[in-house]
FIKOLKOL-792902 format. One record per residue (C-alpha): residue in one letter; x, y, z. Coordinates in pm, whole numbers, padded with zeros to 5 digits, always signed. Each point is the difference from the previous one (the first is absolute). Layout:
N
aXYZ/...
//
This chain:
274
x+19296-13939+05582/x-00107+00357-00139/x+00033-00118-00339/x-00082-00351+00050/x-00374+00215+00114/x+00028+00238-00273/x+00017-00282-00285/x-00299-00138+00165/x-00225+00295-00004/x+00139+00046-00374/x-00107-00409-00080/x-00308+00081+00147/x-00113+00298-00199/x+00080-00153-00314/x-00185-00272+00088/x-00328+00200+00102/x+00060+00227-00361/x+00030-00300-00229/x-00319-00140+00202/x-00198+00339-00023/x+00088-00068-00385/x-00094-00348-00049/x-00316+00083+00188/x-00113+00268-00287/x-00375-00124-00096/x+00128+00199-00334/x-00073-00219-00329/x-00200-00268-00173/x-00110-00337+00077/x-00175-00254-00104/x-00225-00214+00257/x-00228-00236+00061/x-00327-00089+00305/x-00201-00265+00104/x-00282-00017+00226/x-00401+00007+00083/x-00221+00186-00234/x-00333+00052+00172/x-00341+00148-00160/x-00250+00215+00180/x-00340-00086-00019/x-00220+00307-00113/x-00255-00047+00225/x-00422-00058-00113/x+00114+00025-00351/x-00307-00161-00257/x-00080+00049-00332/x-00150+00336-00194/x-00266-00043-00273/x-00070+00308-00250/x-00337-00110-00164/x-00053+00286-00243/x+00326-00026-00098/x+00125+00353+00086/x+00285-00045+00184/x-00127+00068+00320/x+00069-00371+00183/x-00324+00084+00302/x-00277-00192-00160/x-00183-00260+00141/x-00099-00308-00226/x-00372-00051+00072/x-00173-00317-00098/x-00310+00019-00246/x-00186+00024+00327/x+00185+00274+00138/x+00183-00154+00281/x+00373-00006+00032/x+00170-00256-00229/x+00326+00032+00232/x-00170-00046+00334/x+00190-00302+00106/x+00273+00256+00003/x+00397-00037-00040/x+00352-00120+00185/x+00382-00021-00077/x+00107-00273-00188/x-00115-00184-00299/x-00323-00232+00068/x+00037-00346+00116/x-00368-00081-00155/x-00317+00228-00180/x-00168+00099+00345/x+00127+00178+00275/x-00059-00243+00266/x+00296-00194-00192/x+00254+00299+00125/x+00314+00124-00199/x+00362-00128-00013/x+00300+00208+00170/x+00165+00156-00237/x+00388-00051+00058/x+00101+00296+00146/x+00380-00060+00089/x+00319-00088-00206/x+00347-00072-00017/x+00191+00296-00209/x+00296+00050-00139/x+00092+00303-00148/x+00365+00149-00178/x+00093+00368+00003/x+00219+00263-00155/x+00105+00280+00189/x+00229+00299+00073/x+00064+00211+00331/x+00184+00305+00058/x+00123+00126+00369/x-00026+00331+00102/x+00168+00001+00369/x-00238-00247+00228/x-00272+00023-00277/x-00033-00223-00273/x-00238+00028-00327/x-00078-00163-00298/x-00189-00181-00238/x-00067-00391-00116/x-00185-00229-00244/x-00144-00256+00120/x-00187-00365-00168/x-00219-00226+00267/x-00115-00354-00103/x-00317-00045+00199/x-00350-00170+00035/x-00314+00174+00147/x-00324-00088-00094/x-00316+00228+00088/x-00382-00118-00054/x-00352+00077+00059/x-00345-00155-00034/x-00343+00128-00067/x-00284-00273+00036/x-00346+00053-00171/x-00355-00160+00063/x+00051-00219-00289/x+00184-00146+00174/x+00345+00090-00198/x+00340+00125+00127/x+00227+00265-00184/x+00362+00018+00070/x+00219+00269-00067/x+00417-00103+00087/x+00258+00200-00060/x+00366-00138+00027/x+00328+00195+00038/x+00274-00210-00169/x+00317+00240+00056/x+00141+00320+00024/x+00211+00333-00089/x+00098+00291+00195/x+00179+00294-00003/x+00055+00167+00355/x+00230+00256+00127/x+00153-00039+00356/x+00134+00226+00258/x+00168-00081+00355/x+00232+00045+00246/x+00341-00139+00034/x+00182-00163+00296/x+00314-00108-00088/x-00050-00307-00159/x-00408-00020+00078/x-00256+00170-00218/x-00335+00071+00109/x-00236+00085-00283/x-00336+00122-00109/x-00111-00059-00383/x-00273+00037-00289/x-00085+00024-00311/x-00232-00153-00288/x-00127-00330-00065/x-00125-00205-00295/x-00143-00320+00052/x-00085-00256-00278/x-00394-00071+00089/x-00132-00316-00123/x-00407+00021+00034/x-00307-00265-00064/x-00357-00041+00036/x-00180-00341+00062/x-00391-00037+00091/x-00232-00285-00019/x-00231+00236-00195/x-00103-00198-00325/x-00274+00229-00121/x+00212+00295-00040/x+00279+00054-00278/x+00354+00161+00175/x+00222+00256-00146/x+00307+00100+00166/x+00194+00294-00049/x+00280+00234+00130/x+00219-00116+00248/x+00409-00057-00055/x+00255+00201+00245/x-00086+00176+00329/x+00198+00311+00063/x+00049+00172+00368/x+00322+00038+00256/x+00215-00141+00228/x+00095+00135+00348/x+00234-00125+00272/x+00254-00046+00271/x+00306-00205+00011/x+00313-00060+00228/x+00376-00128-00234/x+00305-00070+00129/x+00335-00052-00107/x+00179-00336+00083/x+00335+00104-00240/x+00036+00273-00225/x-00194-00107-00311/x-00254-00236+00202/x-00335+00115+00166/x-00262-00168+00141/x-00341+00100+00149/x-00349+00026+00073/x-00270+00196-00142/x-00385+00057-00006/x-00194+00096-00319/x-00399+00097-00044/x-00078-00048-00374/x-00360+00219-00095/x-00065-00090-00344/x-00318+00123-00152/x-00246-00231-00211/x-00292+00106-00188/x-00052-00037-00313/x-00146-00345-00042/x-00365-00014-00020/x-00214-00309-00126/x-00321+00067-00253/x-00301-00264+00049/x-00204-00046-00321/x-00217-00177-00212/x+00144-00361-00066/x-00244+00004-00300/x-00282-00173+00185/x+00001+00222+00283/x-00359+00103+00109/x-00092+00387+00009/x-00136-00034+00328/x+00356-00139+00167/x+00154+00262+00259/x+00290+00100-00169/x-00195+00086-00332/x-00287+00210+00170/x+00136+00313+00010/x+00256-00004-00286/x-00045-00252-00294/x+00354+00024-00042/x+00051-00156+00310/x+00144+00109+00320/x+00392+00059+00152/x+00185-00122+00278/x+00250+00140+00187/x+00209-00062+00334/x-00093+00284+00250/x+00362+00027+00112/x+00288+00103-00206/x+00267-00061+00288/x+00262-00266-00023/x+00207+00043+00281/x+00272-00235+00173/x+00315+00036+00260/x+00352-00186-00035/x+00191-00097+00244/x+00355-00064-00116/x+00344-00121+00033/x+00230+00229-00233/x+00369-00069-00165/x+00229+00266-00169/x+00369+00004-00199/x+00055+00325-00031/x+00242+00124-00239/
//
Protein backbone atom coordinates (compact mmCIF):
# COMPACT_ATOMS: atom_id res chain seq x y z
CA UNK A 1 0.00 0.00 0.00
CA UNK A 2 3.04 2.38 0.97
CA UNK A 3 4.38 2.09 -2.35
CA UNK A 4 1.30 1.60 -4.22
CA UNK A 5 0.84 5.68 -2.47
CA UNK A 6 4.31 6.57 -3.10
CA UNK A 7 4.11 5.81 -7.03
CA UNK A 8 1.08 7.92 -6.95
CA UNK A 9 2.44 11.02 -5.44
CA UNK A 10 5.54 10.34 -7.91
CA UNK A 11 2.75 10.05 -11.17
CA UNK A 12 1.37 13.01 -9.90
CA UNK A 13 4.32 15.33 -9.76
CA UNK A 14 5.43 14.45 -13.05
CA UNK A 15 2.32 15.14 -14.26
CA UNK A 16 2.00 18.75 -12.63
CA UNK A 17 6.03 19.42 -13.99
CA UNK A 18 5.40 18.40 -17.57
CA UNK A 19 2.07 20.64 -17.25
CA UNK A 20 3.95 23.66 -15.58
CA UNK A 21 6.13 23.10 -18.89
CA UNK A 22 3.63 22.85 -21.53
CA UNK A 23 1.98 25.84 -19.93
CA UNK A 24 5.26 28.17 -20.66
CA UNK A 25 3.69 31.35 -22.63
CA UNK A 26 7.58 31.26 -23.85
CA UNK A 27 7.79 31.60 -27.86
CA UNK A 28 6.26 32.76 -31.09
CA UNK A 29 3.01 32.54 -32.69
CA UNK A 30 1.24 33.44 -35.27
CA UNK A 31 -2.63 34.49 -34.85
CA UNK A 32 -5.46 35.72 -36.10
CA UNK A 33 -9.09 38.09 -34.65
CA UNK A 34 -12.30 38.93 -35.72
CA UNK A 35 -14.77 41.22 -34.39
CA UNK A 36 -16.61 44.87 -34.18
CA UNK A 37 -14.60 47.86 -35.13
CA UNK A 38 -16.43 50.93 -33.88
CA UNK A 39 -15.57 54.80 -34.63
CA UNK A 40 -15.99 57.65 -32.21
CA UNK A 41 -17.65 60.54 -33.29
CA UNK A 42 -15.53 63.78 -32.56
CA UNK A 43 -18.11 65.71 -31.39
CA UNK A 44 -19.28 69.59 -33.14
CA UNK A 45 -16.56 69.05 -35.59
CA UNK A 46 -17.18 71.68 -38.95
CA UNK A 47 -15.07 73.01 -41.33
CA UNK A 48 -12.01 75.79 -40.96
CA UNK A 49 -11.55 78.46 -43.69
CA UNK A 50 -8.07 80.48 -43.84
CA UNK A 51 -9.00 83.45 -46.20
CA UNK A 52 -5.66 85.22 -46.40
CA UNK A 53 -4.13 82.22 -46.92
CA UNK A 54 -1.71 82.15 -43.94
CA UNK A 55 -2.18 79.11 -42.44
CA UNK A 56 -4.09 80.12 -39.67
CA UNK A 57 -7.62 77.99 -40.44
CA UNK A 58 -9.98 80.92 -37.95
CA UNK A 59 -11.32 83.04 -40.72
CA UNK A 60 -14.66 83.69 -41.43
CA UNK A 61 -15.81 83.84 -45.21
CA UNK A 62 -17.89 87.04 -45.40
CA UNK A 63 -20.14 87.70 -48.32
CA UNK A 64 -19.55 90.96 -50.50
CA UNK A 65 -22.03 92.36 -48.03
CA UNK A 66 -20.28 91.40 -45.05
CA UNK A 67 -22.48 88.82 -43.58
CA UNK A 68 -21.44 85.28 -42.91
CA UNK A 69 -21.28 83.12 -46.07
CA UNK A 70 -21.35 79.90 -43.67
CA UNK A 71 -24.31 80.91 -41.55
CA UNK A 72 -26.45 77.98 -42.35
CA UNK A 73 -23.72 76.30 -40.43
CA UNK A 74 -22.38 72.53 -40.49
CA UNK A 75 -23.16 68.60 -39.35
CA UNK A 76 -21.53 65.07 -39.62
CA UNK A 77 -21.96 63.37 -42.64
CA UNK A 78 -21.82 64.19 -46.23
CA UNK A 79 -25.00 66.32 -47.52
CA UNK A 80 -28.04 64.66 -48.69
CA UNK A 81 -28.93 68.00 -50.85
CA UNK A 82 -27.30 71.96 -51.24
CA UNK A 83 -29.28 73.42 -48.13
CA UNK A 84 -29.26 72.51 -44.74
CA UNK A 85 -32.83 71.90 -44.23
CA UNK A 86 -32.02 68.72 -46.56
CA UNK A 87 -29.78 67.22 -43.45
CA UNK A 88 -26.60 64.97 -43.86
CA UNK A 89 -26.19 61.17 -44.31
CA UNK A 90 -24.73 58.88 -41.35
CA UNK A 91 -21.60 58.16 -42.04
CA UNK A 92 -20.99 54.30 -41.43
CA UNK A 93 -19.43 54.19 -38.35
CA UNK A 94 -19.10 50.33 -37.57
CA UNK A 95 -17.38 47.32 -39.33
CA UNK A 96 -16.59 43.85 -39.49
CA UNK A 97 -12.55 43.35 -39.07
CA UNK A 98 -10.32 40.93 -39.49
CA UNK A 99 -6.95 41.30 -38.69
CA UNK A 100 -3.54 38.63 -38.72
CA UNK A 101 -0.62 39.01 -36.32
CA UNK A 102 2.95 38.06 -35.65
CA UNK A 103 4.14 37.80 -32.33
CA UNK A 104 6.61 36.60 -29.65
CA UNK A 105 6.31 36.31 -25.70
CA UNK A 106 8.75 35.56 -23.15
CA UNK A 107 7.81 34.39 -19.35
CA UNK A 108 9.45 35.63 -16.55
CA UNK A 109 7.77 33.61 -13.46
CA UNK A 110 3.80 34.71 -13.49
CA UNK A 111 4.73 37.66 -15.84
CA UNK A 112 4.70 37.55 -19.38
CA UNK A 113 6.09 40.26 -22.05
CA UNK A 114 6.49 40.81 -25.46
CA UNK A 115 6.01 42.25 -28.66
CA UNK A 116 3.71 41.69 -32.04
CA UNK A 117 2.94 42.93 -35.57
CA UNK A 118 -0.12 43.25 -36.39
CA UNK A 119 -2.32 43.95 -40.17
CA UNK A 120 -6.32 44.89 -39.73
CA UNK A 121 -8.60 44.88 -42.84
CA UNK A 122 -11.23 47.43 -41.95
CA UNK A 123 -13.85 50.07 -43.14
CA UNK A 124 -14.59 53.41 -41.30
CA UNK A 125 -15.75 56.24 -42.97
CA UNK A 126 -15.75 59.85 -41.26
CA UNK A 127 -17.56 63.08 -42.87
CA UNK A 128 -18.59 66.55 -42.35
CA UNK A 129 -20.66 69.28 -43.99
CA UNK A 130 -20.52 72.99 -44.14
CA UNK A 131 -23.65 74.67 -45.88
CA UNK A 132 -23.41 78.27 -47.30
CA UNK A 133 -26.16 80.96 -48.22
CA UNK A 134 -25.77 80.10 -51.76
CA UNK A 135 -27.25 77.67 -51.08
CA UNK A 136 -24.21 75.00 -51.65
CA UNK A 137 -22.93 72.11 -49.49
CA UNK A 138 -19.14 71.13 -49.02
CA UNK A 139 -18.20 67.73 -47.93
CA UNK A 140 -15.12 66.69 -46.54
CA UNK A 141 -14.97 62.35 -45.99
CA UNK A 142 -12.29 60.70 -44.92
CA UNK A 143 -12.19 56.78 -45.11
CA UNK A 144 -9.90 54.34 -43.23
CA UNK A 145 -9.42 51.28 -45.50
CA UNK A 146 -6.97 49.09 -43.21
CA UNK A 147 -4.35 48.84 -40.88
CA UNK A 148 -0.71 48.11 -39.28
CA UNK A 149 0.50 47.95 -35.86
CA UNK A 150 3.22 47.29 -33.86
CA UNK A 151 2.42 46.91 -30.00
CA UNK A 152 4.26 45.47 -27.16
CA UNK A 153 2.32 43.48 -24.44
CA UNK A 154 2.80 42.68 -20.88
CA UNK A 155 0.63 40.40 -18.41
CA UNK A 156 0.24 38.08 -15.93
CA UNK A 157 0.21 34.38 -16.11
CA UNK A 158 -2.14 31.77 -14.58
CA UNK A 159 -1.30 28.58 -15.54
CA UNK A 160 -2.68 28.20 -18.73
CA UNK A 161 -4.70 31.83 -18.74
CA UNK A 162 -3.03 35.07 -19.71
CA UNK A 163 -4.34 38.30 -18.82
CA UNK A 164 -2.81 41.14 -20.79
CA UNK A 165 -2.42 44.83 -21.30
CA UNK A 166 -0.88 46.13 -24.79
CA UNK A 167 0.22 49.16 -27.14
CA UNK A 168 2.01 50.42 -29.52
CA UNK A 169 1.89 52.42 -32.99
CA UNK A 170 -0.50 52.56 -35.67
CA UNK A 171 -0.58 53.39 -39.38
CA UNK A 172 -3.66 53.57 -41.11
CA UNK A 173 -4.07 53.83 -44.95
CA UNK A 174 -6.47 57.15 -45.18
CA UNK A 175 -8.42 57.45 -48.23
CA UNK A 176 -9.87 61.28 -48.32
CA UNK A 177 -12.42 63.31 -50.82
CA UNK A 178 -14.16 66.46 -51.23
CA UNK A 179 -17.58 66.89 -53.05
CA UNK A 180 -19.74 70.29 -53.03
CA UNK A 181 -22.45 71.50 -55.22
CA UNK A 182 -20.37 74.71 -55.57
CA UNK A 183 -20.14 75.39 -59.44
CA UNK A 184 -18.71 78.88 -59.31
CA UNK A 185 -15.63 77.96 -57.56
CA UNK A 186 -12.58 75.89 -59.06
CA UNK A 187 -11.30 72.93 -56.28
CA UNK A 188 -7.82 71.92 -55.58
CA UNK A 189 -7.07 69.18 -53.30
CA UNK A 190 -4.02 68.44 -51.64
CA UNK A 191 -2.19 66.47 -48.85
CA UNK A 192 -3.79 63.73 -47.37
CA UNK A 193 -2.45 59.78 -47.66
CA UNK A 194 -1.65 57.79 -44.20
CA UNK A 195 -2.71 58.79 -40.66
CA UNK A 196 -0.20 57.93 -38.02
CA UNK A 197 -1.07 57.60 -34.04
CA UNK A 198 -1.26 54.40 -31.42
CA UNK A 199 -2.92 51.64 -30.24
CA UNK A 200 -3.77 50.78 -26.58
CA UNK A 201 -5.52 47.84 -24.95
CA UNK A 202 -6.64 44.97 -22.80
CA UNK A 203 -7.13 41.41 -23.61
CA UNK A 204 -7.87 38.01 -21.83
CA UNK A 205 -6.06 34.36 -23.98
CA UNK A 206 -6.31 31.12 -23.04
CA UNK A 207 -4.88 27.95 -23.79
CA UNK A 208 -7.16 25.03 -24.99
CA UNK A 209 -3.80 22.56 -25.82
CA UNK A 210 -0.36 23.44 -25.85
CA UNK A 211 0.13 25.27 -29.17
CA UNK A 212 -3.66 26.58 -29.35
CA UNK A 213 -5.01 29.89 -27.75
CA UNK A 214 -7.97 31.58 -28.00
CA UNK A 215 -9.34 34.91 -26.63
CA UNK A 216 -10.80 38.16 -26.33
CA UNK A 217 -9.45 41.53 -26.56
CA UNK A 218 -10.33 45.31 -26.72
CA UNK A 219 -8.36 47.84 -28.86
CA UNK A 220 -8.76 51.95 -29.08
CA UNK A 221 -7.09 52.97 -32.38
CA UNK A 222 -6.17 57.20 -32.21
CA UNK A 223 -4.93 57.92 -35.53
CA UNK A 224 -4.21 61.49 -36.34
CA UNK A 225 -5.41 63.26 -39.71
CA UNK A 226 -4.50 66.57 -40.88
CA UNK A 227 -3.02 67.32 -43.60
CA UNK A 228 -5.72 67.56 -46.23
CA UNK A 229 -6.95 70.94 -46.91
CA UNK A 230 -9.11 72.04 -50.04
CA UNK A 231 -8.19 75.57 -52.00
CA UNK A 232 -11.40 77.41 -53.60
CA UNK A 233 -10.45 79.56 -56.63
CA UNK A 234 -11.16 81.23 -59.64
CA UNK A 235 -12.83 78.74 -62.19
CA UNK A 236 -11.80 81.40 -64.80
CA UNK A 237 -15.13 83.21 -64.76
CA UNK A 238 -15.27 83.61 -61.18
CA UNK A 239 -16.44 87.17 -60.14
CA UNK A 240 -14.06 89.33 -57.80
CA UNK A 241 -16.78 90.08 -55.62
CA UNK A 242 -17.57 86.08 -54.74
CA UNK A 243 -16.77 85.21 -50.93
CA UNK A 244 -14.03 83.06 -51.28
CA UNK A 245 -12.05 85.59 -53.57
CA UNK A 246 -12.58 88.76 -51.30
CA UNK A 247 -9.95 88.56 -49.14
CA UNK A 248 -7.34 86.52 -51.09
CA UNK A 249 -7.49 86.44 -54.98
CA UNK A 250 -5.85 83.28 -54.74
CA UNK A 251 -8.69 81.88 -53.22
CA UNK A 252 -9.38 80.51 -49.88
CA UNK A 253 -8.54 76.87 -47.85
CA UNK A 254 -10.48 74.38 -46.21
CA UNK A 255 -9.78 72.30 -43.60
CA UNK A 256 -11.55 69.73 -41.11
CA UNK A 257 -11.38 71.25 -37.53
CA UNK A 258 -10.63 67.83 -36.06
CA UNK A 259 -7.65 65.76 -36.68
CA UNK A 260 -8.94 62.70 -34.49
CA UNK A 261 -9.79 59.38 -35.99
CA UNK A 262 -10.50 57.25 -33.28
CA UNK A 263 -12.30 53.70 -33.04
CA UNK A 264 -12.56 50.56 -30.42
CA UNK A 265 -12.45 46.70 -31.41
CA UNK A 266 -13.98 44.28 -29.87
CA UNK A 267 -12.51 40.89 -30.74
CA UNK A 268 -12.40 37.24 -30.81
CA UNK A 269 -8.55 36.16 -30.94
CA UNK A 270 -6.77 32.70 -32.21
CA UNK A 271 -3.06 31.69 -31.62
CA UNK A 272 -0.54 28.50 -32.70
CA UNK A 273 2.15 29.15 -30.88
CA UNK A 274 5.32 27.60 -31.70
Amino acid sequence: MRKLLLATASLTLLAGAAHAQDSSWTGAYVGVSAGLADRKESGSESIGFDTNLDGVFNNTVNTAAGANAFSPGFCGGSYQTNAVGGGCRKDDDTDIEMSARLGYDYQIGSFVVGGLVEYTQVQLNDAVTAFSTTPAGYAFNRKLNDLWAVRARGGYAMGDNLFYATGGYARGNMKHSFNTTNTANSFTRDGGGDANGYQVGLGYERKLMPNVTVGVEWIRTSLKDDDYTVRAGNSGTTPATNPFLLTNTAGTDFLRTSDKFKFDSYRVTASYRF
